[in-house]
DRENGUKOL-721070 format. One record per atom (N, C-alpha, C): residue in three letters; x, y, z. Coordinates in pm, whole numbers, padded with zeros to 5 digits, always signed. Layout:
REM residues N
AlaXYZ;...
***
This chain:
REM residues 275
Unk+15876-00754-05666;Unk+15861-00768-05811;Unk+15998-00785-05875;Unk+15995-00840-05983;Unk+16124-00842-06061;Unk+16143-00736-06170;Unk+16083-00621-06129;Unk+16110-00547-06260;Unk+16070-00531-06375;Unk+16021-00687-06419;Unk+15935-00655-06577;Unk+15818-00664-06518;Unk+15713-00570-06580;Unk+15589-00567-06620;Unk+15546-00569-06741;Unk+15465-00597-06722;Unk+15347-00572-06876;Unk+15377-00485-07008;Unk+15385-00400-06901;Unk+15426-00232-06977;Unk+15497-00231-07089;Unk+15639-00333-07013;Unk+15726-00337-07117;Unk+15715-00477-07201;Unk+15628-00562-07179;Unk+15604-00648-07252;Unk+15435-00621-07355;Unk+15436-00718-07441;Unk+15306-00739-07524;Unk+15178-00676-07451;Unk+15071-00584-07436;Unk+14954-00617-07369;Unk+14864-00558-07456;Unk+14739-00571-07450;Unk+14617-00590-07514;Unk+14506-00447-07498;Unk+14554-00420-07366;Unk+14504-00296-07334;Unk+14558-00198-07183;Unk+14574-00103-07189;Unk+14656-00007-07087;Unk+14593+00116-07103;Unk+14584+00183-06937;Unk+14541+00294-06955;Unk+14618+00366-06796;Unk+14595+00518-06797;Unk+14624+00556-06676;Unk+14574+00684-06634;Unk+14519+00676-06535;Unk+14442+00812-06489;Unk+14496+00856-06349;Unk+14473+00981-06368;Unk+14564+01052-06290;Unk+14470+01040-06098;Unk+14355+01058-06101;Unk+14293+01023-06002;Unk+14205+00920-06030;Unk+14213+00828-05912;Unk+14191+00637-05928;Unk+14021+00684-05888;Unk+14002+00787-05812;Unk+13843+00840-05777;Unk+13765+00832-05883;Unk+13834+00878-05962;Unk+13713+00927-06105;Unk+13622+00819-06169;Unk+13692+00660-06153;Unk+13687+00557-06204;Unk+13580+00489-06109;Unk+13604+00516-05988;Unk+13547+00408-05892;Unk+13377+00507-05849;Unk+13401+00624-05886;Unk+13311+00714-05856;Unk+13188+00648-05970;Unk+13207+00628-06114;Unk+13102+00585-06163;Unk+13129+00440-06162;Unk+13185+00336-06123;Unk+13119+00229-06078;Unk+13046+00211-06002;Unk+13016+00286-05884;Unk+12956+00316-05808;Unk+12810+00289-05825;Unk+12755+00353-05928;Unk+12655+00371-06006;Unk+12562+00236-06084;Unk+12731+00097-06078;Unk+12595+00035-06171;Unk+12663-00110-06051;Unk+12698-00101-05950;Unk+12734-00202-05840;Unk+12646-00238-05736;Unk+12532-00319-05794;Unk+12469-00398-05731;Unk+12454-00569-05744;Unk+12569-00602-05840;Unk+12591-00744-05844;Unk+12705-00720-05856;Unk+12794-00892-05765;Unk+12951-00869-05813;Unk+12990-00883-05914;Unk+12919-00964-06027;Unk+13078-00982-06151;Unk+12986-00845-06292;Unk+13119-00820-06294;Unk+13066-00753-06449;Unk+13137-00812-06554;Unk+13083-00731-06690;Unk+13138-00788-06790;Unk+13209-00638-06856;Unk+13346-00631-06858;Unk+13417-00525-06910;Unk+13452-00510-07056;Unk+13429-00480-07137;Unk+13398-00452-07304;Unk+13543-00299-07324;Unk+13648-00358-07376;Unk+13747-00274-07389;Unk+13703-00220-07559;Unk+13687-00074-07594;Unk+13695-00028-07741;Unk+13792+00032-07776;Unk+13835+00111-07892;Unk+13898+00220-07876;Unk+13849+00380-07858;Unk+13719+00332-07835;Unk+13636+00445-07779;Unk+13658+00506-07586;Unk+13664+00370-07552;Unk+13673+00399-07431;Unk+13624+00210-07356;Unk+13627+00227-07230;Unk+13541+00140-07126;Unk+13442+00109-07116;Unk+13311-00008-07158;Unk+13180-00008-07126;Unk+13184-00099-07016;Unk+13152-00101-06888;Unk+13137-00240-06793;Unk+12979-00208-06820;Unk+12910-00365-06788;Unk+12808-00383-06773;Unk+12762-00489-06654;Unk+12658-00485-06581;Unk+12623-00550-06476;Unk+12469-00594-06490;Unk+12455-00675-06511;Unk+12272-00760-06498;Unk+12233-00825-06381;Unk+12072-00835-06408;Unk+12018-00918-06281;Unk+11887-00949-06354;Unk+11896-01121-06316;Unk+11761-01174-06331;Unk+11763-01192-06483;Unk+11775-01105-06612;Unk+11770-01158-06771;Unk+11676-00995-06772;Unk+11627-00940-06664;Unk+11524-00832-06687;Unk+11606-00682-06617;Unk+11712-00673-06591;Unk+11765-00584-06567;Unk+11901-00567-06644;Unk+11943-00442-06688;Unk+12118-00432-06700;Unk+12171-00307-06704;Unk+12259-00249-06649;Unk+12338-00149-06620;Unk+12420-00128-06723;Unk+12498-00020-06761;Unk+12615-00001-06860;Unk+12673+00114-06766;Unk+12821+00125-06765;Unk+12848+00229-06734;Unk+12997+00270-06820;Unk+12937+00381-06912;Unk+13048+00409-07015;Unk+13125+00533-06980;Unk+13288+00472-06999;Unk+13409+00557-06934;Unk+13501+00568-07082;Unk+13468+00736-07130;Unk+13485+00747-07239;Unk+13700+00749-07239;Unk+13735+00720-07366;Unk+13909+00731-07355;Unk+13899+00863-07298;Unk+13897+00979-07321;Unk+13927+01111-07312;Unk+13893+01115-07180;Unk+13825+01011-07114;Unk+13863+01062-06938;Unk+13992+01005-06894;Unk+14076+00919-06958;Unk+14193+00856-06924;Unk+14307+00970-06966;Unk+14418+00992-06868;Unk+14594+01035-06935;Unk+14599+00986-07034;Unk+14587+00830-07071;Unk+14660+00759-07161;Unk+14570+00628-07184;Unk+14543+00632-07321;Unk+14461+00510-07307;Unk+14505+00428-07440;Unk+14552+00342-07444;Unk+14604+00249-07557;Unk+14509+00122-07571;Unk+14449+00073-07696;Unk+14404-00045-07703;Unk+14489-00121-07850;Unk+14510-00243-07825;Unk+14602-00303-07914;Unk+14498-00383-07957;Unk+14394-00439-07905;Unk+14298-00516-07929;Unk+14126-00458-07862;Unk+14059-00458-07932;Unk+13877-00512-07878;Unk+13885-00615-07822;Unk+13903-00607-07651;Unk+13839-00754-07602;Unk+13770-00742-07506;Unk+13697-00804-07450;Unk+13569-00840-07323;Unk+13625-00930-07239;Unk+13606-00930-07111;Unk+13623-01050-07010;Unk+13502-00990-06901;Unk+13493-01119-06786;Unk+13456-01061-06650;Unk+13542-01013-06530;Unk+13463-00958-06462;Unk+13553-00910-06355;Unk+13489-00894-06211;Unk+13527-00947-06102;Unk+13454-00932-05959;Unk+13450-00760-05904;Unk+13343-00696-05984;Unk+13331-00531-05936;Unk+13401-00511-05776;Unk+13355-00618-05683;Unk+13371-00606-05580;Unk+13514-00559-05543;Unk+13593-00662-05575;Unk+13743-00692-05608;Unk+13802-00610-05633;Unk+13755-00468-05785;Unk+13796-00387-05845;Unk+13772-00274-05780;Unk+13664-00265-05714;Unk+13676-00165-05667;Unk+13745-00176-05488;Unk+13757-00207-05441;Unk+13851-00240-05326;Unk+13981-00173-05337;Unk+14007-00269-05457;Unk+14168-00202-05503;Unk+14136-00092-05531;Unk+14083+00020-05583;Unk+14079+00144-05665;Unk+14044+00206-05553;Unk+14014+00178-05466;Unk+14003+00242-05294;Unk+14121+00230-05178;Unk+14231+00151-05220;Unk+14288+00116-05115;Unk+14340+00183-05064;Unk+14369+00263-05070;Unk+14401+00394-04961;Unk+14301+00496-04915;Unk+14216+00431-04939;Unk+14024+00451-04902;Unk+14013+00594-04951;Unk+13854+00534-04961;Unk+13775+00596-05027;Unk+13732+00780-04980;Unk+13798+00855-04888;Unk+13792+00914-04818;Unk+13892+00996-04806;Unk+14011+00963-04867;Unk+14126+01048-04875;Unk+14140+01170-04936;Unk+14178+01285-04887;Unk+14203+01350-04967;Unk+14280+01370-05045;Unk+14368+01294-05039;Unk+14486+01295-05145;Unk+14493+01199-05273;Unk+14546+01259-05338;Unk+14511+01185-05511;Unk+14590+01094-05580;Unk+14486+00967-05564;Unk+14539+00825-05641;Unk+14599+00794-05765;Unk+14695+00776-05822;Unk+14706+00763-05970;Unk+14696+00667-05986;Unk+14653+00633-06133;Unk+14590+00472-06129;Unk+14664+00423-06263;Unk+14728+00268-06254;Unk+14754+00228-06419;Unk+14685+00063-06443;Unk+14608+00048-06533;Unk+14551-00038-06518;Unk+14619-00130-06680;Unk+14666-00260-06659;Unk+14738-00328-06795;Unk+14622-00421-06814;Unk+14598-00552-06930;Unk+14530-00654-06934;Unk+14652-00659-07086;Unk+14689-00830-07040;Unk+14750-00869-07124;Unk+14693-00943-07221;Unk+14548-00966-07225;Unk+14474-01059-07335;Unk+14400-01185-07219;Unk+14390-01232-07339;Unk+14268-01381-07298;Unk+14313-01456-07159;Unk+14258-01441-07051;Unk+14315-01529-06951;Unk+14404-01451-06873;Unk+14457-01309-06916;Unk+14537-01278-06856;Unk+14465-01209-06716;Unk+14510-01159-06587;Unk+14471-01084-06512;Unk+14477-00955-06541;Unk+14420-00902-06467;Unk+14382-00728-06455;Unk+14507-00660-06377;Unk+14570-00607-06389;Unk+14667-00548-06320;Unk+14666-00427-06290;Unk+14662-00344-06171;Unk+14657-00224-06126;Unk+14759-00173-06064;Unk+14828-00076-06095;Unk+14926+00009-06023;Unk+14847+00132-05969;Unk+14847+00119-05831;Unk+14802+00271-05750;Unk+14933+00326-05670;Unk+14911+00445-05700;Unk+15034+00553-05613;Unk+14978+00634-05548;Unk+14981+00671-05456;Unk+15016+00833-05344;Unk+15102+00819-05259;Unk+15117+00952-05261;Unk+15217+00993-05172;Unk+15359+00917-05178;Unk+15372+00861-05306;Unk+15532+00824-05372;Unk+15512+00667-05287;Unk+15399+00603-05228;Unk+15335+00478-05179;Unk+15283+00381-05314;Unk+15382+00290-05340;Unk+15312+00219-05448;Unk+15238+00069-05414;Unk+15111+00046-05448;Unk+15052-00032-05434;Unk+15041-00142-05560;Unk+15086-00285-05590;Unk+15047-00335-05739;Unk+14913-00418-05679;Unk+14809-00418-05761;Unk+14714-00550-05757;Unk+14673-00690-05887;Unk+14691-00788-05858;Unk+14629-00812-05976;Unk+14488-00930-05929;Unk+14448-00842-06024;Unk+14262-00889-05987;Unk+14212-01018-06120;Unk+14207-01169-06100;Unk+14111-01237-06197;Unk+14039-01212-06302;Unk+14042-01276-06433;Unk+13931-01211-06505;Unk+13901-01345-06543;Unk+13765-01323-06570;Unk+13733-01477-06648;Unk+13630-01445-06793;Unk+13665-01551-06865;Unk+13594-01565-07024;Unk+13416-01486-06969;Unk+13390-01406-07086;Unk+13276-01310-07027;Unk+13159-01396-07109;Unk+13020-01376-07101;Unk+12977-01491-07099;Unk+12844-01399-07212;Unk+12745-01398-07275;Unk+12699-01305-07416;Unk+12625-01223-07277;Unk+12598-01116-07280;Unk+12507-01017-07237;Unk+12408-00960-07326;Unk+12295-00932-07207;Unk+12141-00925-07285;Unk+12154-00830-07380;Unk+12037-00874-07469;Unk+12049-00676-07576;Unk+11850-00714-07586;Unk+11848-00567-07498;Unk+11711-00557-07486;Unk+11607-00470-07615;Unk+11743-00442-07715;Unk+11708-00448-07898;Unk+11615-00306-07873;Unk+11693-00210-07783;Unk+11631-00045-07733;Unk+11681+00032-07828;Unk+11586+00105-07920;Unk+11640+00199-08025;Unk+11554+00286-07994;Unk+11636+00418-08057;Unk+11555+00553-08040;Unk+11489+00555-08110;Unk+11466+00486-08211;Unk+11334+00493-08351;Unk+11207+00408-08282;Unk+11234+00362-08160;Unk+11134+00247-08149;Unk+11049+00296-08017;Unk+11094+00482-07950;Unk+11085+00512-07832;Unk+10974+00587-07852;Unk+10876+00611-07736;Unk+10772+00679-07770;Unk+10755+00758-07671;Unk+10775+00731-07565;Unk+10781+00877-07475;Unk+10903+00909-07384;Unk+10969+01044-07375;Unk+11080+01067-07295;Unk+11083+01228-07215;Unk+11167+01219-07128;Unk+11146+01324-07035;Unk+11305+01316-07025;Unk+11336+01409-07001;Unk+11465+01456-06917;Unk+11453+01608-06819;Unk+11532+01568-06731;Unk+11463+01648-06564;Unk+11635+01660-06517;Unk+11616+01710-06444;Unk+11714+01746-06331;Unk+11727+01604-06200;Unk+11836+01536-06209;Unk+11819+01448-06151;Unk+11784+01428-05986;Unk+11780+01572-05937;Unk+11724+01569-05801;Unk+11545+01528-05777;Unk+11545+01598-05906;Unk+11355+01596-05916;Unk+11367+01411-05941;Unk+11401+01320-05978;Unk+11391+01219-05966;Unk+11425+01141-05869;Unk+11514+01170-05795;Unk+11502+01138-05620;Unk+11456+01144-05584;Unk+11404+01272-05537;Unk+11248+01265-05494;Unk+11166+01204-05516;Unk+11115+01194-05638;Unk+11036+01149-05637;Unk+11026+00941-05597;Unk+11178+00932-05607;Unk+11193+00784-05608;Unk+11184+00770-05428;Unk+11221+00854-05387;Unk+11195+00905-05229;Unk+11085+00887-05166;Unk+10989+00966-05208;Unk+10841+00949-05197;Unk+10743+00797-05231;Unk+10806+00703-05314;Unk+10771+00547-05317;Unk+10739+00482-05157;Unk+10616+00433-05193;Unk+10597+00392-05093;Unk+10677+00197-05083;Unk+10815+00182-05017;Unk+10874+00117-05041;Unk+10819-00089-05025;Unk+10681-00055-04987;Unk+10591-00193-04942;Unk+10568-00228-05076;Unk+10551-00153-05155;Unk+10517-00209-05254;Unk+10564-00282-05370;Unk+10474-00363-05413;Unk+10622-00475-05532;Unk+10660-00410-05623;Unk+10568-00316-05687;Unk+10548-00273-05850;Unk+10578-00143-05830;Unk+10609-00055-05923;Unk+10612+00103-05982;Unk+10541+00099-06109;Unk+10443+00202-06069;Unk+10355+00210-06243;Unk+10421+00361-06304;Unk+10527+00362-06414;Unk+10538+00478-06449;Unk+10446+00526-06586;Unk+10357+00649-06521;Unk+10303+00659-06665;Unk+10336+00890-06737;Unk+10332+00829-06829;Unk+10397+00944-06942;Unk+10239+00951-07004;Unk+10230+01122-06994;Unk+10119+01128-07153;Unk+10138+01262-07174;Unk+10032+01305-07274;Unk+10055+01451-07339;Unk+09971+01525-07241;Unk+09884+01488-07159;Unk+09792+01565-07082;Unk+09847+01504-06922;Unk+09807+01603-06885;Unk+09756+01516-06748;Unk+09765+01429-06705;Unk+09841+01335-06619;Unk+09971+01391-06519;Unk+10110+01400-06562;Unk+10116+01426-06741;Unk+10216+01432-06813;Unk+10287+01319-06761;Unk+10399+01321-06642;Unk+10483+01210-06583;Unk+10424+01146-06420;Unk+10379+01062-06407;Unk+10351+01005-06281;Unk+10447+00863-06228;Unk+10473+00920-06106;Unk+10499+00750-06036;Unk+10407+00714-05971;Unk+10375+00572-05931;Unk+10307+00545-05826;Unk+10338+00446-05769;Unk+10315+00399-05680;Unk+10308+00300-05573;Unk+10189+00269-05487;Unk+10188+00122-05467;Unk+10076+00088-05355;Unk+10155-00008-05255;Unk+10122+00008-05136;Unk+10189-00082-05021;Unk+10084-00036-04920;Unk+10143-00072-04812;Unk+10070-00094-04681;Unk+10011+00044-04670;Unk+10091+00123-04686;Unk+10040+00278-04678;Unk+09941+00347-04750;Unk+09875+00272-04807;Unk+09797+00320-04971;Unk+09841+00329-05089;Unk+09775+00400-05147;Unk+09842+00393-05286;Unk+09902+00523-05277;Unk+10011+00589-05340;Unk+10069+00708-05339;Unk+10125+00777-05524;Unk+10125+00876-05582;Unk+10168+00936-05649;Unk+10243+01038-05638;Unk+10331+01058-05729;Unk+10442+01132-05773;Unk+10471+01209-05877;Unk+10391+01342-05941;Unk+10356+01390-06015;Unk+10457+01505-06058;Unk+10521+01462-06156;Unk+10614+01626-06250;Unk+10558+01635-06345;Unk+10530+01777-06363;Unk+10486+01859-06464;Unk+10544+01918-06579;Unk+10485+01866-06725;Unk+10630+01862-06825;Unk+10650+02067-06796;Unk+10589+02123-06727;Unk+10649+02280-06763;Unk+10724+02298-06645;Unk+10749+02179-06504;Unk+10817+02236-06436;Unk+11001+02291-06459;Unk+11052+02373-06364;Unk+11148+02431-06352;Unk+11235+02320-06401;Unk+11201+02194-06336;Unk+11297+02060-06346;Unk+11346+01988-06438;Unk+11183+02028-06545;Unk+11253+01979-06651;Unk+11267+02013-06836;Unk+11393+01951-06871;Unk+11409+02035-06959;Unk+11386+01991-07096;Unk+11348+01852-07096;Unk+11223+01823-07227;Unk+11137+01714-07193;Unk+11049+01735-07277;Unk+10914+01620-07218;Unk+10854+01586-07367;Unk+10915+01463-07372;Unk+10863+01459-07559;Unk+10730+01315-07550;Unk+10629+01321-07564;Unk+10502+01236-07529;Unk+10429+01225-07606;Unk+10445+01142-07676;Unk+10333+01059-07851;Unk+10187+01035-07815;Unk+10227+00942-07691;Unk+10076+00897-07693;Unk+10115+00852-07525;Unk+09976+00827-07467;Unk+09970+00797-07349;Unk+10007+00632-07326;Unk+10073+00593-07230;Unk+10187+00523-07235;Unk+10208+00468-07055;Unk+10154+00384-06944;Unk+10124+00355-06814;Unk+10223+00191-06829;Unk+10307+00164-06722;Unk+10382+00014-06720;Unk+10386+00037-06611;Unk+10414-00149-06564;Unk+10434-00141-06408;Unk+10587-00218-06449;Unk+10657-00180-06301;Unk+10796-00268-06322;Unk+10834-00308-06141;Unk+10882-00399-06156;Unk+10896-00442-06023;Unk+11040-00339-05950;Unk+10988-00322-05838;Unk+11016-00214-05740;Unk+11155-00248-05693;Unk+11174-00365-05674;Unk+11337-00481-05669;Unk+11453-00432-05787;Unk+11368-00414-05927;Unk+11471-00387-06040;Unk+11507-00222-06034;Unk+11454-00152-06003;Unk+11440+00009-06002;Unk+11512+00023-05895;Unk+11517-00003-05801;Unk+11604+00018-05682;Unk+11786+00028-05666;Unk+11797-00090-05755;Unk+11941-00039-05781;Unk+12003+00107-05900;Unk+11851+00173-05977;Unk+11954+00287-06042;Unk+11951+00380-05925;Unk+11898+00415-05806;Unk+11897+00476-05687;Unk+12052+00524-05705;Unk+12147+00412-05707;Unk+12296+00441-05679;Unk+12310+00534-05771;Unk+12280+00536-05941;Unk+12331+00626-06009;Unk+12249+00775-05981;Unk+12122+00781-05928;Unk+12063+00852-05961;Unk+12132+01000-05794;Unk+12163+00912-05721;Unk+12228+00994-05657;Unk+12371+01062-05668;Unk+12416+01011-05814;Unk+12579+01032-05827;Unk+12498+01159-05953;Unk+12410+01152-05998;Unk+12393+01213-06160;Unk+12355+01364-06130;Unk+12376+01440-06226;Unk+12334+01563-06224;Unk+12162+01565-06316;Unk+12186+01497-06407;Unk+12052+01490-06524;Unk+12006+01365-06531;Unk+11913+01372-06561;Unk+11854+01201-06619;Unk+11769+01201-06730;Unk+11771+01111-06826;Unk+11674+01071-06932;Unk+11593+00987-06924;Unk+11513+00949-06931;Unk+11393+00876-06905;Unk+11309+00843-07033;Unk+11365+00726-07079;Unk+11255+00697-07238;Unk+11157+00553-07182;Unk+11091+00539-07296;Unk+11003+00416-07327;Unk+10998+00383-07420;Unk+10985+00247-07464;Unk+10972+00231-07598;Unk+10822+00169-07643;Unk+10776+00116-07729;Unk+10677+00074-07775;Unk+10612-00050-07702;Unk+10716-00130-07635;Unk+10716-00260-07534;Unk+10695-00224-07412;Unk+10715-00070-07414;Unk+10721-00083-07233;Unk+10842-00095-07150;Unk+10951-00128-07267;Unk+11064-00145-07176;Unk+11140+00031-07133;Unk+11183+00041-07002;Unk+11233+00134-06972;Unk+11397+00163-06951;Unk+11435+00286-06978;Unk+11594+00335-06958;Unk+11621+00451-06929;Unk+11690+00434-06850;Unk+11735+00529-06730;Unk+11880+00633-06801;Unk+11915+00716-06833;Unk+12018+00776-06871;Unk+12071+00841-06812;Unk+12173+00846-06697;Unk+12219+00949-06587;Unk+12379+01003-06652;Unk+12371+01134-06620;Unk+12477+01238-06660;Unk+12552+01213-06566;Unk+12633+01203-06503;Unk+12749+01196-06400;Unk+12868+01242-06409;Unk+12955+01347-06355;Unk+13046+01424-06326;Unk+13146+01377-06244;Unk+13248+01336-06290;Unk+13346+01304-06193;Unk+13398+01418-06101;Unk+13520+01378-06031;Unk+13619+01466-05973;Unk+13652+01621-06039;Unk+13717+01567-06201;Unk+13738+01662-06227;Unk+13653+01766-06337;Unk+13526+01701-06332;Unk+13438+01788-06393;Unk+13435+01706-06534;Unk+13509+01621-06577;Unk+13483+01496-06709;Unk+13339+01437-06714;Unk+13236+01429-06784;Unk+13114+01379-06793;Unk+13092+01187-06857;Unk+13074+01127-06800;Unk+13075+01009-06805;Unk+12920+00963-06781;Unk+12851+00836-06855;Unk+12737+00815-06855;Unk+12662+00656-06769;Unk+12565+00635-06771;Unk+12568+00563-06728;Unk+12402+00538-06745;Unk+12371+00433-06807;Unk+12178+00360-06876;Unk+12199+00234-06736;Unk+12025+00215-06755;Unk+12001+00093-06703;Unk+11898+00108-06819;Unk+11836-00043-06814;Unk+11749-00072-06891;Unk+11676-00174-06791;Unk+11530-00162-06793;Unk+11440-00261-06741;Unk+11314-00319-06784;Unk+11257-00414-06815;Unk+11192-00491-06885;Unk+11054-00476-06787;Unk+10943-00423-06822;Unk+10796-00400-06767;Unk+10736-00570-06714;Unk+10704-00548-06585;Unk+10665-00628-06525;Unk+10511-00746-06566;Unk+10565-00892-06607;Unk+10483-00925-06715;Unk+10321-00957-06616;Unk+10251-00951-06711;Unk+10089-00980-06600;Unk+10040-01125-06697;Unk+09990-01179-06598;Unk+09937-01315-06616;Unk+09754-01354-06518;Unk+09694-01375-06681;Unk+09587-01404-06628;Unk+09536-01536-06530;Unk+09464-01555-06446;Unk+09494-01630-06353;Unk+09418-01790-06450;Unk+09416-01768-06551;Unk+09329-01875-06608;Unk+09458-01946-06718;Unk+09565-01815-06764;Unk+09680-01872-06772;Unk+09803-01910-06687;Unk+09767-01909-06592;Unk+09840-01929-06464;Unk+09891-02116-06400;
***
């Protein structure tokens, strides 16, 4: 290197965290396609990741989990998750010893630049970004939600566990009675259910308007698996459409709480006469 960086020149946005884990720990969570779209605030980090126009991930990394977080500008680009997270591992993912991380973006076009250290070992990367391209807005408001649960996110493993995985669809249904929250599945194995009880131990509200049954394809649900194994809690709403969102609590390294939604669009049915 020649000495100048970024740092000391113009940049757009800079931050630095003391362990590079904390960061890569909730990407983790929404990395099932490579490119995301990274949304810099002065709130903090939103990356987002989609699939198909009927799925999308957010995973929000508030400032106050950063040492140092400076924004000179609001800007968005893409970024190859793959790529990013590689680097934020390179002294793998497995170490016990602790990464410090500095991440620059000099504006429009510019690259992503990463400084990782241990053990007085300095690593620079700079990772591509390209012009980010509009991302979905599935127009999800809490005024528009009609039934929600929040549980202990183990009780939702399970139960995502228990899916019988042959099958295309998941019917999740919510009501005020009886089976309050159900999953189900049908595949080769039969049909199977997955029943929590809004008074179990697990969970700790169960708010249910009216009775409320969607199916969603079993392909789109599969990737919050990743978050749902990183999360301590989960939220679970619906809205009036049927569309569903996933809300997982997630705990880094050092005990900082960071979040992380999917949103998924109910699997459409077509009569065979409109077909």
């Amino acid at each position: 290197m020649d000495g100048t960086t970024l740092e000391d020149e113009d940049y757009t946005f800079l931050a630095k965290l003391g362990n590079a884990r904390n960061l890569s720990h909730i990407l983790k969570a929404i990395h099932f396609k490579d490119v995301a779209t990274v949304f810099v605030t002065e709130n903090g980090l939103k990356v987002t990741v989609e699939d198909a126009k009927c799925l999308q991930a957010n995973a929000f990394i508030q400032a106050t989990v950063f040492d140092e977080y400076d924004v000179h500008e609001e800007v968005n680009f893409c970024i190859n998750l793959n790529v990013l997270q590689e680097c934020l591992t390179i002294f793998g993912s497995s170490s016990i010893m602790t990464t410090s991380l500095k991440m620059v973006y000099g504006g429009y076009g510019s690259p992503l630049t990463l400084t990782l250290e241990e053990e007085n070992i300095t690593t620079d990367c700079s990772i591509k970004t390209q012009e980010s391209e509009e991302t979905l807005d599935f127009e999800f408001c809490a005024a528009n939600v009609v039934n929600k649960i929040i549980m202990k996110a183990d009780c939702l493993r399970d139960a995502f566990n228990e899916l019988d995985h042959t099958s295309d669809v998941v019917e999740i249904t919510m009501s005020p009675q009886k089976p309050y929250f159900r999953l189900s599945s049908s595949g080769y194995c039969g049909r199977t259910d997955n029943d929590i009880h809004k008074d179990s131990d697990m969970v700790e509200i169960f708010q249910c308007s009216e009775p409320q049954s969607n199916q969603y394809r079993l392909s789109l649900l599969k990737p919050s698996v990743k978050a749902v194994n990183l999360a301590s809690k989960v939220c679970i709403r619906m809205d009036h459409r049927g569309f569903l969102s996933f809300q997982y609590m997630i705990k880094n390294e050092s005990g900082q709480i960071c979040f992380v939604e999917y949103y998924c669009c109910p699997d459409e049915k077509f009569d065979e006469e409109d077909v």
